[in-house]
C-alpha positions as MATLAB code, in Angstrom:
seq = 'XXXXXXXXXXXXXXXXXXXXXXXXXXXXXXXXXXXXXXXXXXXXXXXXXXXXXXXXXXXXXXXXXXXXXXXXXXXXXXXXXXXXXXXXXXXXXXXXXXXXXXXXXXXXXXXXXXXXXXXXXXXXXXXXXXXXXXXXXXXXXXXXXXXXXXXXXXXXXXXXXXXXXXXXXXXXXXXXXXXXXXXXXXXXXXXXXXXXXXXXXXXXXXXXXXXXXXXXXXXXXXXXXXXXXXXXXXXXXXXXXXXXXXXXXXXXXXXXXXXXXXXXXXXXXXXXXXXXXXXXXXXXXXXXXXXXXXXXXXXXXXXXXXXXXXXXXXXXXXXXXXXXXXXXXXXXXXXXXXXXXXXXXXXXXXXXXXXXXXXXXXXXXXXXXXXXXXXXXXXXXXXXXXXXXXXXXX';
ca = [
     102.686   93.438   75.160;
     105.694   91.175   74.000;
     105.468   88.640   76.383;
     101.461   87.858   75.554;
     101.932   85.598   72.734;
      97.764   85.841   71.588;
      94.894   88.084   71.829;
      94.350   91.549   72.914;
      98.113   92.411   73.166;
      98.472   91.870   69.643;
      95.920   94.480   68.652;
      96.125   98.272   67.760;
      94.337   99.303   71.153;
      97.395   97.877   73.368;
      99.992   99.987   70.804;
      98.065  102.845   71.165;
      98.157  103.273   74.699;
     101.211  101.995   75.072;
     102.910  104.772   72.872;
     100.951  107.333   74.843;
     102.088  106.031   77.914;
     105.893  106.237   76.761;
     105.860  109.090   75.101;
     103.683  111.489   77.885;
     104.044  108.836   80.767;
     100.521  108.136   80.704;
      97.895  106.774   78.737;
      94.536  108.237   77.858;
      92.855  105.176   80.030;
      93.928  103.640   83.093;
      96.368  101.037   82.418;
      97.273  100.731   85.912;
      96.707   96.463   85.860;
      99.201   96.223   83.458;
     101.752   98.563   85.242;
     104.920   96.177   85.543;
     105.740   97.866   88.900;
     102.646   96.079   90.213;
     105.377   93.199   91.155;
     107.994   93.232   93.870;
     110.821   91.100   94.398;
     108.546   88.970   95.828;
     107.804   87.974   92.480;
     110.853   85.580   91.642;
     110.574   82.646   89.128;
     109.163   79.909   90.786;
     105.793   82.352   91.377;
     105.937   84.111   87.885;
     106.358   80.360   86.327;
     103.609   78.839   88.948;
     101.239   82.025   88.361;
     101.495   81.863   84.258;
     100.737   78.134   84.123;
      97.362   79.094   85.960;
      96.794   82.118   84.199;
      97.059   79.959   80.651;
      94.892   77.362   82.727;
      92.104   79.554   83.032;
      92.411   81.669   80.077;
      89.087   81.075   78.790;
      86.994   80.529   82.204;
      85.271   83.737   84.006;
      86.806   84.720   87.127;
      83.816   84.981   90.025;
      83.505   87.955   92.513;
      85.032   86.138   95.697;
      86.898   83.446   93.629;
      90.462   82.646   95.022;
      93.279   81.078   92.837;
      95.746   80.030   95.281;
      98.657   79.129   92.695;
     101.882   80.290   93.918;
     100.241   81.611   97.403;
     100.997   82.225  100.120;
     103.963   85.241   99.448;
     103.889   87.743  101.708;
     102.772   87.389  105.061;
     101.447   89.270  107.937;
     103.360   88.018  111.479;
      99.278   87.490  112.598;
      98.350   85.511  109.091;
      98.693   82.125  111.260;
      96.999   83.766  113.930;
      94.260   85.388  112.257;
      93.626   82.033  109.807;
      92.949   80.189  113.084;
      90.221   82.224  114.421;
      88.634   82.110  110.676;
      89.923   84.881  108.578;
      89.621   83.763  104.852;
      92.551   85.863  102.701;
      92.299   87.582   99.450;
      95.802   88.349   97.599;
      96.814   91.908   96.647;
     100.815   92.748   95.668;
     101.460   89.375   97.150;
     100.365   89.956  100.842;
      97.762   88.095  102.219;
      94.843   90.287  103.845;
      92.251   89.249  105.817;
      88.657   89.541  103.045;
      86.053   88.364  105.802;
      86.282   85.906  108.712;
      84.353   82.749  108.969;
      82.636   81.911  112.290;
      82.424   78.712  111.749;
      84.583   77.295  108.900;
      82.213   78.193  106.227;
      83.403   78.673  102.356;
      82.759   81.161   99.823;
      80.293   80.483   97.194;
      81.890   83.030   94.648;
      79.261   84.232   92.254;
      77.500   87.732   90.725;
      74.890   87.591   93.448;
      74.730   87.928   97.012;
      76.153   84.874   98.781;
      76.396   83.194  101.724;
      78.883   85.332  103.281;
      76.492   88.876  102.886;
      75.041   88.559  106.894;
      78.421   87.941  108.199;
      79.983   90.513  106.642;
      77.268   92.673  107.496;
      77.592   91.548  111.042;
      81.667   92.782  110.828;
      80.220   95.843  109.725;
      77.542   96.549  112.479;
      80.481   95.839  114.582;
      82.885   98.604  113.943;
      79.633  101.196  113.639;
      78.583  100.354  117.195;
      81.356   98.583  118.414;
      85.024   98.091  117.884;
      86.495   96.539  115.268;
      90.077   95.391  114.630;
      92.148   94.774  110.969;
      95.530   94.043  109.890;
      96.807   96.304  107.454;
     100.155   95.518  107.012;
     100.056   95.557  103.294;
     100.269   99.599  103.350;
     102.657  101.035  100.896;
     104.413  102.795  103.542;
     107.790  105.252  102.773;
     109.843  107.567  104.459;
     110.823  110.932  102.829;
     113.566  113.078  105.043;
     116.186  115.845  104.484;
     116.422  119.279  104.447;
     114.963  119.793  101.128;
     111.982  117.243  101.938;
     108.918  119.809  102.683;
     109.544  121.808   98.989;
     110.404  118.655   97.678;
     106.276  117.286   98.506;
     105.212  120.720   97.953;
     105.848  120.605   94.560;
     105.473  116.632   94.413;
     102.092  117.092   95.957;
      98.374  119.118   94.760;
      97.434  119.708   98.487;
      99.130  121.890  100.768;
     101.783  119.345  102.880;
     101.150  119.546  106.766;
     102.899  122.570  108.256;
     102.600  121.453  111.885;
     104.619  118.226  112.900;
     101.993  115.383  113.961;
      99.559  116.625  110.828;
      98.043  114.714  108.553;
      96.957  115.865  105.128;
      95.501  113.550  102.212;
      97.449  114.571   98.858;
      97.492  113.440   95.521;
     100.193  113.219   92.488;
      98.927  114.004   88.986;
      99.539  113.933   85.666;
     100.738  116.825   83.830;
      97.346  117.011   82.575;
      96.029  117.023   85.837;
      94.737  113.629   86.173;
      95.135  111.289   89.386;
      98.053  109.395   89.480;
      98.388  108.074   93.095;
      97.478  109.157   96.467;
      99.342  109.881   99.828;
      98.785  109.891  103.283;
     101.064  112.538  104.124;
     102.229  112.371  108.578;
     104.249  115.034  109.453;
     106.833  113.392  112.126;
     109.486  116.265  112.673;
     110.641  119.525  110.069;
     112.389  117.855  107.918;
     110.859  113.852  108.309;
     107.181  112.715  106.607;
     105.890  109.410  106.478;
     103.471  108.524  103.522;
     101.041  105.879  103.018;
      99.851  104.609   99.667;
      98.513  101.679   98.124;
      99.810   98.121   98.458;
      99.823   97.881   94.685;
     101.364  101.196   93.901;
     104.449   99.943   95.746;
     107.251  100.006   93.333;
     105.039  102.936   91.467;
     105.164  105.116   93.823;
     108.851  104.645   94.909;
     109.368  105.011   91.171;
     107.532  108.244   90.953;
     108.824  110.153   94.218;
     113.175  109.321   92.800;
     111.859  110.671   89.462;
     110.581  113.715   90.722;
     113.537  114.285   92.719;
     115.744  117.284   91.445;
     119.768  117.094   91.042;
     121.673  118.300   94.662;
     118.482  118.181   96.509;
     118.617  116.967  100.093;
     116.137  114.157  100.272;
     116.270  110.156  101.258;
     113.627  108.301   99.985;
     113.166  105.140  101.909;
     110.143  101.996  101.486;
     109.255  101.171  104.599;
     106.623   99.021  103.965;
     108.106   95.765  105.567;
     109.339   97.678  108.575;
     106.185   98.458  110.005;
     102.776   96.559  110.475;
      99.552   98.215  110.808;
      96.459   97.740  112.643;
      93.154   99.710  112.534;
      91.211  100.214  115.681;
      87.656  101.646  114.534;
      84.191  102.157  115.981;
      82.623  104.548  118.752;
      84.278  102.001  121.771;
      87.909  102.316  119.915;
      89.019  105.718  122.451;
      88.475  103.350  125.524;
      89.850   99.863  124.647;
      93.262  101.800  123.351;
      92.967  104.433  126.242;
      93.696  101.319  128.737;
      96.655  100.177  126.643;
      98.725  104.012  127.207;
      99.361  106.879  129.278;
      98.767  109.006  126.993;
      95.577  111.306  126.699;
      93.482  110.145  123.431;
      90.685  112.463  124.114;
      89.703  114.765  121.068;
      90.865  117.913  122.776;
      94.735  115.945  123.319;
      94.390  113.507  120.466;
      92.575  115.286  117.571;
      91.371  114.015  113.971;
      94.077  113.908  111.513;
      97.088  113.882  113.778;
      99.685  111.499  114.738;
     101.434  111.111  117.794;
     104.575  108.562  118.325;
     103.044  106.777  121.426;
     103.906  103.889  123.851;
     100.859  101.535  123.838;
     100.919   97.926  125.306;
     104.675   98.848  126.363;
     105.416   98.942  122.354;
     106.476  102.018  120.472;
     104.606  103.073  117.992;
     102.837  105.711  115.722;
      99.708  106.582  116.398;
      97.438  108.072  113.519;
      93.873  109.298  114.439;
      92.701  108.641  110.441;
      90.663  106.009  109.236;
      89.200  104.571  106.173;
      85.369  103.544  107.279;
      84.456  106.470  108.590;
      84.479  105.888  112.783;
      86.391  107.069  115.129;
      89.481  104.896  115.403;
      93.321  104.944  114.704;
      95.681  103.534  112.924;
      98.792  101.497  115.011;
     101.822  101.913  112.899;
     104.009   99.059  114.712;
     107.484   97.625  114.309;
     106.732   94.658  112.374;
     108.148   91.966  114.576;
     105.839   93.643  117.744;
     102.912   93.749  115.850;
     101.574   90.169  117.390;
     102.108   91.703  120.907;
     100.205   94.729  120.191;
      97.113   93.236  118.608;
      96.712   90.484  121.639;
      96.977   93.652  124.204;
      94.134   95.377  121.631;
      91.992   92.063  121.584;
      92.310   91.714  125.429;
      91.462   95.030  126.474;
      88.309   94.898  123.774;
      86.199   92.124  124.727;
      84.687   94.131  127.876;
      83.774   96.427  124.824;
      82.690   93.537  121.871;
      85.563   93.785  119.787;
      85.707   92.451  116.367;
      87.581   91.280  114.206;
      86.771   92.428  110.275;
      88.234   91.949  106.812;
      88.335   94.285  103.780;
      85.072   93.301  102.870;
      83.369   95.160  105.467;
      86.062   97.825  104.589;
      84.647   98.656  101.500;
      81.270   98.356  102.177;
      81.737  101.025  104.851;
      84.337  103.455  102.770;
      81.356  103.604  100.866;
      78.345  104.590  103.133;
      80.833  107.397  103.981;
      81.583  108.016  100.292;
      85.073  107.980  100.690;
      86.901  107.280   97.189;
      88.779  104.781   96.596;
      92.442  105.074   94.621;
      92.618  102.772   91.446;
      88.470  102.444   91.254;
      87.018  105.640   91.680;
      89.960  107.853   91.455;
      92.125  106.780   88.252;
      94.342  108.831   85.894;
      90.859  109.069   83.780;
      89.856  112.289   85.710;
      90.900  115.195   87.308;
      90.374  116.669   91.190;
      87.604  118.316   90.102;
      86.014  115.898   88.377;
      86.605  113.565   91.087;
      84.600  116.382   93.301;
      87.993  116.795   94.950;
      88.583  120.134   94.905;
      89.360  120.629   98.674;
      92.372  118.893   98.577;
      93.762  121.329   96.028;
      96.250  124.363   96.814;
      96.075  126.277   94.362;
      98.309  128.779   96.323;
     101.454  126.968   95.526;
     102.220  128.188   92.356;
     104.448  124.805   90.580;
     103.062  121.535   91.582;
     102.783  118.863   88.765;
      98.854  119.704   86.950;
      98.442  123.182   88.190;
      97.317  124.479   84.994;
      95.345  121.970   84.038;
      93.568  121.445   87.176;
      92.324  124.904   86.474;
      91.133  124.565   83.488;
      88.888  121.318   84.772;
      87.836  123.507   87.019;
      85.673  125.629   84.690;
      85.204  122.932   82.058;
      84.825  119.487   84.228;
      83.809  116.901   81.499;
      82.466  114.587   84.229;
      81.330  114.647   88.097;
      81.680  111.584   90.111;
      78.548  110.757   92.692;
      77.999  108.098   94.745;
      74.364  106.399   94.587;
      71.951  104.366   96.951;
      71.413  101.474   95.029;
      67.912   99.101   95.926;
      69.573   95.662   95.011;
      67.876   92.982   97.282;
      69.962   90.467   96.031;
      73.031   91.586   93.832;
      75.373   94.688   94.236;
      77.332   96.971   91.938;
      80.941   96.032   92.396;
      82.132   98.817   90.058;
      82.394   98.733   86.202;
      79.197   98.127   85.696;
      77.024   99.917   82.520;
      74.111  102.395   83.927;
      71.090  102.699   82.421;
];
């Protein structure tokens, strides 16, 4: 609020929820785009000075759906951003990494704007790919962490609203809340040995994240928190073909009965180590390739080459979110935002409400009788623009 020097930040709406947000570490509305933590070191002077010029620049000008500023880009890079850019991947900017938004066939540009554009049919085409195909994406920009030590599983347990993996190579989906039970962030939680877990999160809850599992720590507890997110790349492998173009790549039996849904294995594929997670977030079959960083190129050439018997594809987060929601997966930071609780959020199965202390118990059970909303998910039938979220109802 101090460093705006006109405007909004100078009015009694910004106090207020700033004072909630100090004094019971979270305001009554999501504030989460003006959460400081949403910058890394990656973030040093010359791109805080080249990024506020712009911003003042375009104070007064709308930003368009599918507009990119590129002042102060590129930051943080993929090891396949050169590779990907030359085989016509067009990159939006999120925490400072580059990610792949759609790829052009045929050097085509945006036209940003409220309406569909002239990028709908081929990002409908990366869709129809990965739901009868294969598709491919780079997902390095994960949040990625590493929480060990003896005192680790009590330590997410309490940390945690669902019930942590018990088995080693689980996966569980969890979520942190408020004390009033609201969503604060969400976790992939793998289960990689008793006493090691490996949790996925957003790319711009980062430094939040890290900030909220030290916090929660207790005094003498065992635990090493680590952020792994620039140790290890990621690539998605998605679509009903996915099982045979990775199946060539290992020795290793990815058949449902071996290799089941939410499970990780740590796997040699393409003669690279790696982890191995059978989730996904559009709703195929597929896997996620957890992948030394520096190996990552390696891995997604041995992917590409074993796919094209199979019409692989590449796609971009475009077609990401257009599938997440045919399957009606939520999404953290639209959908699910400290504004509501799990049961508001029609959530409720990823609640244990056997474990007796973690953070929002009590007030997840009181939602639970007297839920002041329900979130649903609705066929829309736009023939030429689409809801991209915030949008009045009537």
């Amino acid at each position: 609020c101090c460093g705006a020097s006109i405007g909004i930040a100078q009015g009694a709406g910004c106090g207020k929820y700033l004072a909630q947000w100090m004094v019971h570490g979270a305001a009554d509305i999501n504030m989460r785009d003006f959460d400081p933590r949403r910058f890394g070191r990656w973030a040093d002077q010359d791109y805080t000075r080249i990024k506020s010029f712009d911003d003042y620049h375009h104070m007064f000008v709308t930003h368009l759906p599918g507009q990119e500023r590129m002042a102060g880009r590129p930051k943080r890079r993929s090891p396949l951003h050169e590779k990907l850019t030359a085989k016509g991947a067009v990159h939006m900017e999120g925490a400072g990494w580059e990610r792949p938004k759609w790829f052009s066939p045929n050097g085509q540009q945006e036209e940003p704007g409220f309406r569909r554009n002239n990028v709908f049919e081929t990002v409908a085409a990366e869709c129809k790919a990965v739901r009868e195909r294969v598709g491919v994406l780079d997902l390095c920009s994960f949040a990625k962490f590493e929480v060990t030590g003896r005192d680790a599983p009590g330590f997410l347990d309490r940390f945690l609203a669902n019930r942590i993996p018990r088995k080693n190579g689980g996966i569980a989906l969890a979520h942190h809340l408020t004390g009033r039970g609201r969503i604060e962030t969400e976790f992939t939680v793998t289960r990689l040995a008793d006493d090691h877990f490996y949790l996925l999160s957003s790319l711009s809850a980062e430094l939040r994240d890290l900030d909220f599992l030290a916090h929660n720590r207790r005094d003498g507890e065992d635990i090493t928190i680590r952020n792994v997110t620039e140790d290890f790349g990621a690539l998605v492998v998605a679509g009903p073909r996915s099982r045979d173009v990775l199946q060539a790549l290992t020795k290793v039996d990815l058949s449902n009965a071996a290799f089941r849904w939410l499970t990780a294995q740590e796997i040699t594929l393409a003669g690279v180590e790696l982890r191995a997670l059978r989730v996904n977030y559009v709703g195929e079959l597929g896997w996620e390739l957890h992948v030394p960083m520096a190996r990552l190129p390696e891995v997604y050439d041995a992917v590409w080459a074993a796919g094209e018997a199979h019409g692989i594809a590449d796609f971009g987060l475009y077609a990401v979110n257009a599938l997440r929601l045919e399957k009606a997966y939520r999404g953290w930071g639209a959908e699910l935002t400290n504004e509501i609780t799990m049961i508001e959020a029609d959530m409720a199965r990823f609640v244990d409400f056997e474990k007796p202390d973690f953070t929002g118990r009590a007030a997840t059970r009181i939602s639970q009788s007297k839920p002041e909303t329900r979130l649903v998910y609705l066929e829309v039938d736009a023939k030429d623009a689409d809801p991209r979220g915030g949008e009045p109802l009537f």
